[in-house]
C-alpha positions in Angstrom: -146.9 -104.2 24.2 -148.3 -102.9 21.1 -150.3 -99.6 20.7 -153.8 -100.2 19.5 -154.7 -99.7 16.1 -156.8 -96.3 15.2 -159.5 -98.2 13.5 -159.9 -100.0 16.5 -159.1 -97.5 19.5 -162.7 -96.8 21.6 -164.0 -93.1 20.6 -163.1 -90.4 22.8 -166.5 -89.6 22.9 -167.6 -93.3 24.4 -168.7 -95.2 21.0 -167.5 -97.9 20.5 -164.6 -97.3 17.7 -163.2 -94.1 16.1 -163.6 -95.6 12.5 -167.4 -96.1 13.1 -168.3 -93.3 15.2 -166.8 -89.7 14.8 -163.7 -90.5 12.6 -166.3 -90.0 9.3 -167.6 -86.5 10.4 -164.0 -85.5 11.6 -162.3 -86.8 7.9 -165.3 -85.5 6.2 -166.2 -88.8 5.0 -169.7 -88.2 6.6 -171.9 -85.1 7.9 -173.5 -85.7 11.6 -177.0 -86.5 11.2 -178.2 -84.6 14.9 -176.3 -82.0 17.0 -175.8 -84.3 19.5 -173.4 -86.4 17.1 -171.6 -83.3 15.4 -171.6 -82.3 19.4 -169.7 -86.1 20.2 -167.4 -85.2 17.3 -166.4 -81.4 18.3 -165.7 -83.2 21.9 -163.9 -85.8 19.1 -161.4 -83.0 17.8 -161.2 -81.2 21.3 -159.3 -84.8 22.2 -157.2 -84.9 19.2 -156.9 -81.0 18.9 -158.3 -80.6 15.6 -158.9 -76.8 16.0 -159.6 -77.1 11.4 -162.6 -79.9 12.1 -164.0 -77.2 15.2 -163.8 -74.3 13.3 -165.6 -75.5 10.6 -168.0 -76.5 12.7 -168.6 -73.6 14.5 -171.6 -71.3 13.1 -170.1 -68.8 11.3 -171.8 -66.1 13.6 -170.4 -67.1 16.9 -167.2 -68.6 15.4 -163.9 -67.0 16.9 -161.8 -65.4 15.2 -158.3 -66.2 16.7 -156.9 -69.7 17.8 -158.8 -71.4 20.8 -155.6 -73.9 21.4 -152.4 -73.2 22.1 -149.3 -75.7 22.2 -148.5 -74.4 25.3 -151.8 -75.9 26.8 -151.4 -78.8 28.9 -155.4 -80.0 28.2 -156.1 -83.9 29.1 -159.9 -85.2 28.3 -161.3 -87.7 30.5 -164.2 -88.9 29.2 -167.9 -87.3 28.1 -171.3 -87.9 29.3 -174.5 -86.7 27.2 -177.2 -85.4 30.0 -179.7 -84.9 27.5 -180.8 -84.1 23.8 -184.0 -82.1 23.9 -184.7 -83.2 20.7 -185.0 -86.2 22.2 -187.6 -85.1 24.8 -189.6 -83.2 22.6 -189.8 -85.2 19.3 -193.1 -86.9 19.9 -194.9 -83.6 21.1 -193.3 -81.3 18.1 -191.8 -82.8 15.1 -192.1 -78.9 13.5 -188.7 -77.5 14.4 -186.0 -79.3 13.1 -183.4 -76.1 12.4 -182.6 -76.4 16.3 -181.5 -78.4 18.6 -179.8 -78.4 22.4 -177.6 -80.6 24.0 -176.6 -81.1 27.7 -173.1 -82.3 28.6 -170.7 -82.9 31.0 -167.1 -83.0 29.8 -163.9 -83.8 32.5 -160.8 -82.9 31.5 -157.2 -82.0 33.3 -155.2 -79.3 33.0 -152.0 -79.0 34.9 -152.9 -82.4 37.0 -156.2 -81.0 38.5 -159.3 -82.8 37.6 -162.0 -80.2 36.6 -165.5 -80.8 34.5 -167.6 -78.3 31.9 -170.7 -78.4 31.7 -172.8 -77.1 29.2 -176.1 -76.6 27.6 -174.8 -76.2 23.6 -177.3 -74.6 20.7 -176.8 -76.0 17.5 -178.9 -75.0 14.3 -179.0 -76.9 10.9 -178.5 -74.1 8.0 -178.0 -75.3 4.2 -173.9 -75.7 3.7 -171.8 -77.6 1.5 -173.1 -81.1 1.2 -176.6 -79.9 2.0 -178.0 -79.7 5.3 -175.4 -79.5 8.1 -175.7 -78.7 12.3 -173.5 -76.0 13.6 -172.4 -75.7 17.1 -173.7 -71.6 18.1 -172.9 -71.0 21.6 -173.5 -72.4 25.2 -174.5 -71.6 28.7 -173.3 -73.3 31.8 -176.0 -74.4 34.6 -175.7 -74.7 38.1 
């Protein structure tokens, strides 16, 4: 049985291939148009523990300064669902604002054979960067 090809492996993130979804942002090929894409692609690098692609992704202000992976994490991704985009909701009543954005998630993962989820509201602003305009992931907060 052969091993699928990269450019034709399903994203981790749900689209449809990693060569035409997040494999451009992640190689640098491309910069995420919304925060919900640059979100798809930090989920992206979580699943092939890119911690480089994450960190420069991360706004500098909130950005840690240590590792956030270690080898020694056994860390399995399961899949990702997109609740929402505010921008989404909100882009016919206010087209003004277009530095911030928030996205809603559920990620499932497993880590030492239990099944758990995260799920998070993430803030993301678009700041001038190399390349222009880019989105940054800032911080998130977790509902109930």
């Amino acid at each position: 049985m052969s091993k699928k090809s990269t450019a034709t492996a399903a994203c981790p993130c749900g689209g449809p291939s990693l060569a035409s979804c997040c494999g451009p942002y992640i190689d640098g090929a491309a910069i995420p148009p919304t925060a919900e894409t640059l979100m798809r692609s930090r989920y992206t690098a979580y699943v092939q523990r890119n911690e480089p692609y994450l960190m420069a992704t991360w706004h500098a202000s909130t950005r840690p300064a240590e590792p956030i992976m270690s080898k020694e994490e056994k860390l399995q991704w399961l899949g990702l669902e997109v609740k929402s985009a505010l921008r989404l909701r909100q882009r016919k009543a206010e087209e003004t604002d277009l530095t911030k954005d928030t996205v809603e998630f559920v990620a499932r993962f497993k880590t030492n054979g239990r099944a758990q989820r995260l799920h998070e509201i993430s803030n993301f602003v678009r700041e001038p960067a190399e390349g222009g305009l880019r989105w940054f992931y800032v911080d998130g907060s977790f509902p109930e």
